[in-house]
Structures are given as C-alpha cells and as structure tokens.
C-alpha positions in Angstrom: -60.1 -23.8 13.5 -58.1 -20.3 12.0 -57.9 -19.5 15.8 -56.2 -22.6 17.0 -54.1 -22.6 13.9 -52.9 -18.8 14.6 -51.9 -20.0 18.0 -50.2 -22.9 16.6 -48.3 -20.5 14.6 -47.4 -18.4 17.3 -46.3 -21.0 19.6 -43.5 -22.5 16.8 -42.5 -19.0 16.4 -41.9 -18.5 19.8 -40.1 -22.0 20.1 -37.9 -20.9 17.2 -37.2 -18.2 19.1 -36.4 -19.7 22.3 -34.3 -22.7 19.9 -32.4 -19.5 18.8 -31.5 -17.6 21.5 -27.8 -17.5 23.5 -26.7 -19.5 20.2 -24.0 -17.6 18.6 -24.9 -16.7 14.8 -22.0 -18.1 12.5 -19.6 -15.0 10.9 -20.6 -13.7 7.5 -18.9 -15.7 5.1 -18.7 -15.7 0.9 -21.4 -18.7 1.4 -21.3 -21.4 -1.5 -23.1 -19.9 -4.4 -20.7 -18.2 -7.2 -19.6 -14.6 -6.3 -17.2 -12.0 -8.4 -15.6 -9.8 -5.9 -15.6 -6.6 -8.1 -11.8 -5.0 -6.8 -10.0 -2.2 -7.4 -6.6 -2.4 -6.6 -3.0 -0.2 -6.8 -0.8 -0.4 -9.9 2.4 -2.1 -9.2 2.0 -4.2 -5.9 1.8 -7.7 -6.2 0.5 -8.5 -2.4 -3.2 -7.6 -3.3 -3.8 -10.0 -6.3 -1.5 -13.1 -5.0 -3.8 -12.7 -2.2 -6.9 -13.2 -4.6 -5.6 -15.9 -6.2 -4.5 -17.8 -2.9 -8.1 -17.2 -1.9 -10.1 -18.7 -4.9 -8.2 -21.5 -4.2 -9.3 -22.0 -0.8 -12.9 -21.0 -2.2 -13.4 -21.5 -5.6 -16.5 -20.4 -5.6 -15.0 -16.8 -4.8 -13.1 -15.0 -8.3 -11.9 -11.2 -8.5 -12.1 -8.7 -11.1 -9.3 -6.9 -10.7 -9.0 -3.8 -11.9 -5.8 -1.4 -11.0 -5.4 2.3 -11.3 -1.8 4.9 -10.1 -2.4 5.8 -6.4 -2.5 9.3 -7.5 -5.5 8.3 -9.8 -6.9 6.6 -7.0 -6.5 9.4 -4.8 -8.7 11.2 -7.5 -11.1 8.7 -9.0 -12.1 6.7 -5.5 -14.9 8.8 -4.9 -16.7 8.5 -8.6 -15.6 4.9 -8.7 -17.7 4.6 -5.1 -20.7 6.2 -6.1 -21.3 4.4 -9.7 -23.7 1.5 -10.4 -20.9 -1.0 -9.7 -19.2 0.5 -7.0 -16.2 -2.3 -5.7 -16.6 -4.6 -2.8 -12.5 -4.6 -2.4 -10.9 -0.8 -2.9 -7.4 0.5 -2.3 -8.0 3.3 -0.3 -5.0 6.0 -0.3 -7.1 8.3 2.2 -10.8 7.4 3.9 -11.6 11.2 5.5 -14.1 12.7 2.5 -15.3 9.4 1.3 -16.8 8.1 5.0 -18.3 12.4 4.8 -19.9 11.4 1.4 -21.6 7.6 2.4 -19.3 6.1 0.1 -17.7 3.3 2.4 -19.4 0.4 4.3 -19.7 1.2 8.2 -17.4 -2.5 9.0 -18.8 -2.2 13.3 -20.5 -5.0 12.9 -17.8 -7.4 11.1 -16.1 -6.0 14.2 -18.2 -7.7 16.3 -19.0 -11.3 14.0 -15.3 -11.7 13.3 -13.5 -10.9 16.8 -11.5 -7.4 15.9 -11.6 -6.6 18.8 -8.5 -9.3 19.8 -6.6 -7.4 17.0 -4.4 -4.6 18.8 -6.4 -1.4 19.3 -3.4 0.4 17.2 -3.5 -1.8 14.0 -7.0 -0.2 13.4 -6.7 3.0 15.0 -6.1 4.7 11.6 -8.9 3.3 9.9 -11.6 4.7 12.8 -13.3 7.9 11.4 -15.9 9.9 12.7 -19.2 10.3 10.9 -18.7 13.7 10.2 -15.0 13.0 8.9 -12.8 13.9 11.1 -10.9 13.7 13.7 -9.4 10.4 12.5 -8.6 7.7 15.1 -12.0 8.0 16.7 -14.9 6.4 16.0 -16.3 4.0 13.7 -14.5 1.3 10.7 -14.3 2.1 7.8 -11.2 0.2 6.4 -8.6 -2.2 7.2 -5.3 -3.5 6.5 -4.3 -5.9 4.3 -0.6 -5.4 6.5 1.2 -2.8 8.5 3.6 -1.5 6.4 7.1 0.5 7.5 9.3 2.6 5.6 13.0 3.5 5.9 15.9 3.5 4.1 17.3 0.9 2.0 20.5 0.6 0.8 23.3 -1.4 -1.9 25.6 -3.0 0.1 28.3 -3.0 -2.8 28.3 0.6 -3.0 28.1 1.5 0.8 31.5 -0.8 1.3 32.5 1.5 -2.1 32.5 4.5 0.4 33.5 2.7 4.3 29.9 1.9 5.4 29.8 -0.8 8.0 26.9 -0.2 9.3 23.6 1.7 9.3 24.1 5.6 10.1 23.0 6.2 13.7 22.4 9.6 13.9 21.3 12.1 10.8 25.2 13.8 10.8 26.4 10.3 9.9 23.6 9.9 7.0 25.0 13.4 5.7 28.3 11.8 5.7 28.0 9.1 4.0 25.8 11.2 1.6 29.0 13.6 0.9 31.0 10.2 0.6 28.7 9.1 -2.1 28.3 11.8 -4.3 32.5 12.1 -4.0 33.2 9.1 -5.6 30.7 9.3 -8.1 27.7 7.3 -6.7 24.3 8.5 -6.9 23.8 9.0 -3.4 19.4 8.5 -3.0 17.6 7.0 -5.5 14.0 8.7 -5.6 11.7 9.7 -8.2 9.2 12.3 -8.0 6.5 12.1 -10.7 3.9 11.5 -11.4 3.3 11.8 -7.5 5.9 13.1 -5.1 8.3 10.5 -4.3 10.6 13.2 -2.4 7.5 13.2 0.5 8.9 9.7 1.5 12.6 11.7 2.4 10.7 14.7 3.6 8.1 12.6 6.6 11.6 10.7 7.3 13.2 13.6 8.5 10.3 14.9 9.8 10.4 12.3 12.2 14.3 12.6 12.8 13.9 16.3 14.4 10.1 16.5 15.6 8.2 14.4 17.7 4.9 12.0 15.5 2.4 13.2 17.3 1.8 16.8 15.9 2.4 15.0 12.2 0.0 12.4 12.9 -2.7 15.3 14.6 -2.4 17.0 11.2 -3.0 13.8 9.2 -5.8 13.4 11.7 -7.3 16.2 11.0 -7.2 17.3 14.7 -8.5 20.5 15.5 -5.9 24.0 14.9 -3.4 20.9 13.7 -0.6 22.6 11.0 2.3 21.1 9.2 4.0 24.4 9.3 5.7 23.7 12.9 9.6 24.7 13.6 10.5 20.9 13.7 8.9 20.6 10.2 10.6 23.8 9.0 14.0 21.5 10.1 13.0 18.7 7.8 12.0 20.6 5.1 15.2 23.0 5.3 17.2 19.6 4.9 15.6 18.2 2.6 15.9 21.0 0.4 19.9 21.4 1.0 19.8 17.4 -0.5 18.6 19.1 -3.0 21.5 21.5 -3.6 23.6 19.2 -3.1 22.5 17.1 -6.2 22.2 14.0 -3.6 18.8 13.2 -6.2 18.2 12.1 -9.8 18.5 15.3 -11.9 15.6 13.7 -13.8 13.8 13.3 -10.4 10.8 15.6 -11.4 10.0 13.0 -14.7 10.9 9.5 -12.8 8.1 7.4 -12.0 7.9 4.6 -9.7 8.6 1.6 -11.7 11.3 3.1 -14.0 12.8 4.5 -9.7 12.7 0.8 -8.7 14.0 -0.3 -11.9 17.0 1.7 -11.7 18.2 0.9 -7.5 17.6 -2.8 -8.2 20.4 -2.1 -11.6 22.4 -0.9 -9.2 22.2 3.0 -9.6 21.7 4.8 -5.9 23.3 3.9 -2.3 20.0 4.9 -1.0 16.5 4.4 -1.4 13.1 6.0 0.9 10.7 3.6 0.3 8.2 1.1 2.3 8.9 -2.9 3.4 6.5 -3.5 0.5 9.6 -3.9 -1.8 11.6 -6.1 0.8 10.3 -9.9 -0.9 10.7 -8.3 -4.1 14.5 -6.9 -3.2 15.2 -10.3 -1.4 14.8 -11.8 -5.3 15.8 -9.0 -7.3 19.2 -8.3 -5.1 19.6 -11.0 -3.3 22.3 -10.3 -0.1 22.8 -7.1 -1.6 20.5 -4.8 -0.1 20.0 -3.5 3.4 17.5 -1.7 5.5 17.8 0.7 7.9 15.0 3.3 10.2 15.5 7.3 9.8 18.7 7.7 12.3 17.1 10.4 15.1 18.9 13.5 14.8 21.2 13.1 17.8 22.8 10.2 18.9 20.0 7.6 21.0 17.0 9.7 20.1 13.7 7.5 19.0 13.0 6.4 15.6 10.0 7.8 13.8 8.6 6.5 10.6 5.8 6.2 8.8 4.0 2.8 9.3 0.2 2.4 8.6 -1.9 -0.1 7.3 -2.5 -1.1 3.3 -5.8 0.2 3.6 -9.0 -1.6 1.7 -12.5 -0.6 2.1 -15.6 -2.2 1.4 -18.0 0.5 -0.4 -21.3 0.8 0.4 -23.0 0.1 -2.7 -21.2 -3.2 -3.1 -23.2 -6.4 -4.0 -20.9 -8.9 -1.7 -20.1 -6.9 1.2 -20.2 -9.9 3.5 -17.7 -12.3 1.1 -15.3 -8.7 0.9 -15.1 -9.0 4.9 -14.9 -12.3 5.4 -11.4 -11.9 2.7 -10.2 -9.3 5.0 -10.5 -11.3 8.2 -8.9 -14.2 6.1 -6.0 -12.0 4.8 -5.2 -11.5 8.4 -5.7 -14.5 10.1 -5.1 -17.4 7.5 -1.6 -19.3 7.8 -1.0 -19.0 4.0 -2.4 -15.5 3.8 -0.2 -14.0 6.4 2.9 -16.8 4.8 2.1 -14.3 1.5 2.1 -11.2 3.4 5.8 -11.5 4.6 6.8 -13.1 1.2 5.7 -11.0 -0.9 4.5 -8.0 1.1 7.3 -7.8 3.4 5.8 -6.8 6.0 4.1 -7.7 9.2 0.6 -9.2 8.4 -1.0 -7.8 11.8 -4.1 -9.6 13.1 -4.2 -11.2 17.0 -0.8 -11.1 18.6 -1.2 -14.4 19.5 -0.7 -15.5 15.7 3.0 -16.2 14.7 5.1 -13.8 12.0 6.0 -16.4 9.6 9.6 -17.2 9.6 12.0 -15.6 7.0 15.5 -16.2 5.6 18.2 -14.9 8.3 19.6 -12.1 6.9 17.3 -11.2 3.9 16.1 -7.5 3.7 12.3 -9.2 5.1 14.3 -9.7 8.5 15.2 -6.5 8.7 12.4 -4.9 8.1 10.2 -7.3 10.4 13.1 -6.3 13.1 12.6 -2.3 12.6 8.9 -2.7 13.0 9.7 -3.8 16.5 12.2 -1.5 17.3 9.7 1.5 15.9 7.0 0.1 18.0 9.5 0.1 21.2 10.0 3.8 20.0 5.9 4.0 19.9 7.2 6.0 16.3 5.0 5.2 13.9 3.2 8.0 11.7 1.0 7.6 8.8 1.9 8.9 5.7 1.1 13.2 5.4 -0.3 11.7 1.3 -3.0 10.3 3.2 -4.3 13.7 5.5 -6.9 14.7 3.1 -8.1 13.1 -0.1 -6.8 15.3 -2.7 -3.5 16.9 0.1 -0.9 15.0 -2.1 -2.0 15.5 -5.7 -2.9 19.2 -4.8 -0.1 19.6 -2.2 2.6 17.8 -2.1 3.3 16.9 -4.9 3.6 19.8 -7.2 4.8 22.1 -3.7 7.9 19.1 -4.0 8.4 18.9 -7.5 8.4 22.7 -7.3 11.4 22.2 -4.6 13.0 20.4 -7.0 13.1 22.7 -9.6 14.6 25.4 -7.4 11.4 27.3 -7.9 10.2 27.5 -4.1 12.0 26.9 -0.8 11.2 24.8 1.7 9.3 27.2 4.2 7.3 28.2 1.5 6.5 24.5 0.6 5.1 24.0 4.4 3.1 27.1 3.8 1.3 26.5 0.6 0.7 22.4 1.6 -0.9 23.9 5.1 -3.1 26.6 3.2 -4.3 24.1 0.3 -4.9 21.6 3.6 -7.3 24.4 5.1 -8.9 25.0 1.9 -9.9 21.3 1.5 -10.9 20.6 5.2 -13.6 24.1 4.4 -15.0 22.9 1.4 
C-alpha cells in the first residue's frame, strides 16, 4: 500500500510537470499582499516620488518610504546604505562601478528575461551593464536602469538674449563666445551655474568637452576602459576654455557657495542668459517661465560639426538585501512602459521615458522648452553624441575630483591642465584600491 501510494505520488508529480511545461511563467509582479517599497531617492527631483504616488494608485497595495539624500551624499553614503539591515529595494544610483565589486546591487538578468528588455534599445541599458569584477562598464550583466534618458544643454531667457540680438541658438562655440561678451557688456549675467556643494561647473566643462573632442575617449574613461585618461589634448581644449569663462567673470562670483536650489532659484527670477543643466528642469521651466526659456545642444566648435552631450539614464537599482526585489522591478518595467508613467516622465521629467520604440513619446505643448528638448535628443542621437556624465566614472571621482579640482578653478588657485591632471591621478588612485 506505501509502495502504490509512492508511485501515485510520483505519477502526479510528473503530470504537474508535464501540465507545466512550454507554459510561460507570469512576470514577477508586487502580488496582492501589502508591501513598503523602502526608497531612497535624490533631493530636489520631483519625477521619482510623482512616480510613487501614480503607482500606489494603480496598486494600492504597493506604498514607499521615501527617503532623499544630496547626490553628493549619495555618491558617499550608497554603499553603507546597501549593506545595512534595511538596505532599499528602490536606490538613486549616481555611479554603479564599486557597488556591483562589493555585492551590493541585485544582478536584474533575470527581470531581463520575465519582463521583455530585451525589445528595449540595446543603448538605453548599455550604461547600466557592468562586469562582475567592475569594470569595464557597458559589458556584461544589469545592474540598474533608468527611470528616463536624460539630455543636457544649454538653456536660455529669451528676454535677455533679445536684450543682446539673439535670434537664435549659437551654431558654432565662436558664436556662444559672442553672445557671452554681449552679455556680460550690457550688464547681464551671462551663465548662471553654481558650484557647491558639488561642482556645477563640470556640467560647462563635459559640454565643451564634447564641442572640441570626439565622446568616445570621455565615455572609455567613464567606462573604466583599460589605459583610458581624461587628460587628452581635446580635453586640455575644454578645460582651457572653460577656465578663460572664468576670467572673464561670465559666472556667479559667489559660484563656489551656490547650491542647486538657490542656482535654479535665481535663472527662473530672471538672473543669467544661460544655464548648463539637464531636460530634468524642462516641465518645471515650462511652469516656472512659461514661453520664456529656450534650449539649445553644445554648438560643435566649427561650423556643421556633431553635437555631443551628456545623456544617460536616471539610474535606480534594486539592492541585494532588499525584502521586495520582485515588486521594485516590476515598478521599473511599469515606469517605462505604463501610458501614465511615461505621460509623467515628459511632464514632469522632461525627458524621453525610453522603453520599446514601438511606444509613443507623449505629446507636449508646441513650443514649450519639453519640445525642445524631446527634439535635441533626436538630433544627439542622429549625432550618435551622447556621453554619460564624467561624476559618474567612479564612485567617489566627483566628490574627490571634480569638485574641489573645479571649485579650485574657480578660485584662481589651479589652472586648467593641472585640474585634468589631479582628476586623472585621484581616478587611478580609486580604480587601485
């Protein structure tokens, strides 16, 4: 009798089996019981939070606690944040290198496979494939994606650039310089940019970059490619014109104590033609200044060069100690694929919310600074220009680099080949430890 009921039990077994097998196995989901998405997001950006709350009320079984932290704090604390007893299932992630080296984010192949990446364009998610040994970037497994693709350029007030005869974006870097001169004659601040507590100026600095040089080497250094260096003759250019906008007083003499807010604060009340900064601000400058601000890419330095700029994703992890890593990549899939997600990314994100091609961009005002972003981000990709952001080529590059190397630049206490030699030797410090 135990005999012919082991058998029994083998035989529905093996029927489950066989009941099982060819079916596809549904997509991890956030399921129906109550789950707290523990999140750790970046002070000052609405996108991620309006996101949340779009998404609870889809699933209202699904709530966040938000948390939000400086990205120059979140540069620093990601990795302690990771490893503690109640590490995030949602995490901002300015740079992914040291923390995939250290176990600290969720391995996201599989989601890969349950949710259908793989019809997302191969160069959304480039940027967030690492090697297991952490680096090169670009190769390899997930470890991230993005809640967008974000762009950056130069925005401007169109009441002051009719102050000074601008028509019309600059088309090459000569006519930028011009209309810089034009500025600071009549008594305009000519860029609006703060540099503290992290380096502002870098957003300027990577923009010209891509005027004189060509993305790849930047983005091999970002990479982490082998014998990569920032200190290249093209970089030398950028940093040697950056530092003569320097001279010239075309920034904030208070540059080196203006943070981002109070930066944003002031070019929205009207102080500054110009402003380096990411399509992140475009919904918020579409209500702020509505029909008075513009958007332009880096003009090449001649005339009918390619546009270069730095365009990457808004990159979110899931860590590996997280308690709902399932629900925390089902609400990246979502972000990315759901009509009023992706309506929330252009509105409030400004930028394009990626996912399948075959998904529309949802449609935005004719003529608001949105549209003109939107329209860059074409152009840039016609260009194949985009970079990711030289913050982002080691964990601790911009807190330890950058940013005092630039606020040092500033201050008239370094020049700009020195400032490409000290980042490149702190860079090779941290890529030894």
């Amino acid at each position: 009798m135990r005999a012919y009921s082991r058998l029994a039990l083998r035989i529905a077994v093996a029927v489950a089996a066989a009941a099982t097998a060819g079916t596809t196995l549904a997509a991890p989901s956030c399921g129906t019981d109550p789950v707290v998405l523990n999140s750790y997001f970046e002070t000052g950006f609405p996108l991620p939070t309006r996101l949340a709350e779009e998404f609870t009320r889809q699933f209202p079984n699904v709530t966040f606690d938000i948390k939000e932290d400086q990205f120059a704090n979140l540069m620093e604390n990601s990795p302690r944040v990771l490893a503690g007893d109640n590490a995030p299932d949602l995490i901002r992630l300015p740079s992914i290198s040291d923390l995939v080296v250290d176990g600290l984010l969720k391995n996201l192949d599989g989601y890969f496979t349950d949710f259908g990446w793989d019809k997302f364009p191969a160069s959304q998610l480039v940027q967030l494939r690492i090697h297991e040994s952490g680096r090169p970037r670009g190769e390899g497994s997930l470890f991230a994606m993005g809640l967008n693709y974000s762009l950056t350029g130069v925005f401007y007030n169109k009441t002051l650039a009719a102050q000074i005869g601008m028509t019309e974006p600059p088309q090459t870097l000569a006519e930028l310089d011009a209309l810089l001169e034009k500025a600071k004659a009549a008594g305009i601040q000519p860029i609006q940019e703060w540099n503290a507590p992290n380096a502002g100026l870098a957003f300027p600095l990577q923009n010209l970059m891509g005027s004189y040089g060509d993305p790849t080497p930047i983005n091999d250094w970002i990479f982490q490619k082998p014998g990569a260096s920032i200190d290249t003759p093209a970089n030398l250019q950028a940093a040697q014109h950056l530092e003569n906008w320097i001279k010239a007083g075309y920034f904030p003499a208070d540059a080196n104590s203006l943070d981002y807010g109070a930066n944003m604060g002031r070019f929205i009340g009207g102080t500054g033609l110009f402003l380096f900064n990411g399509d992140w601000e475009s919904g918020n400058l579409d209500k702020q200044m509505a029909g008075n601000a513009g958007f332009f890419l880096m003009p090449p330095a001649t005339a009918g060069g390619k546009h270069a700029a730095m365009s990457a994703p808004l990159t979110y992890g899931v860590g590996a100690k997280a308690k709902n890593p399932d629900c925390a990549a089902f609400f990246l899939n979502w972000v990315a694929t759901n009509e009023n997600a992706r309506r929330i990314n252009v509105d409030v994100g400004g930028s394009n919310p990626g996912g399948p091609p075959d998904l529309p961009i949802p449609a935005v005002a004719p003529g608001s600074v949105t549209e003109a972003t939107l329209t860059a981000g074409n152009v840039l990709a016609g260009d194949n220009g985009a970079m990711d952001f030289i913050a982002n080529a080691t964990g601790a590059i911009f807190a330890e680099g950058w940013t005092p190397q630039l606020q040092l630049l500033v201050g008239g206490r370094t020049d700009a080949a020195s400032v490409l030699k000290q980042v490149q030797a702190e860079y090779e410090k941290q890529l030894a430890r």
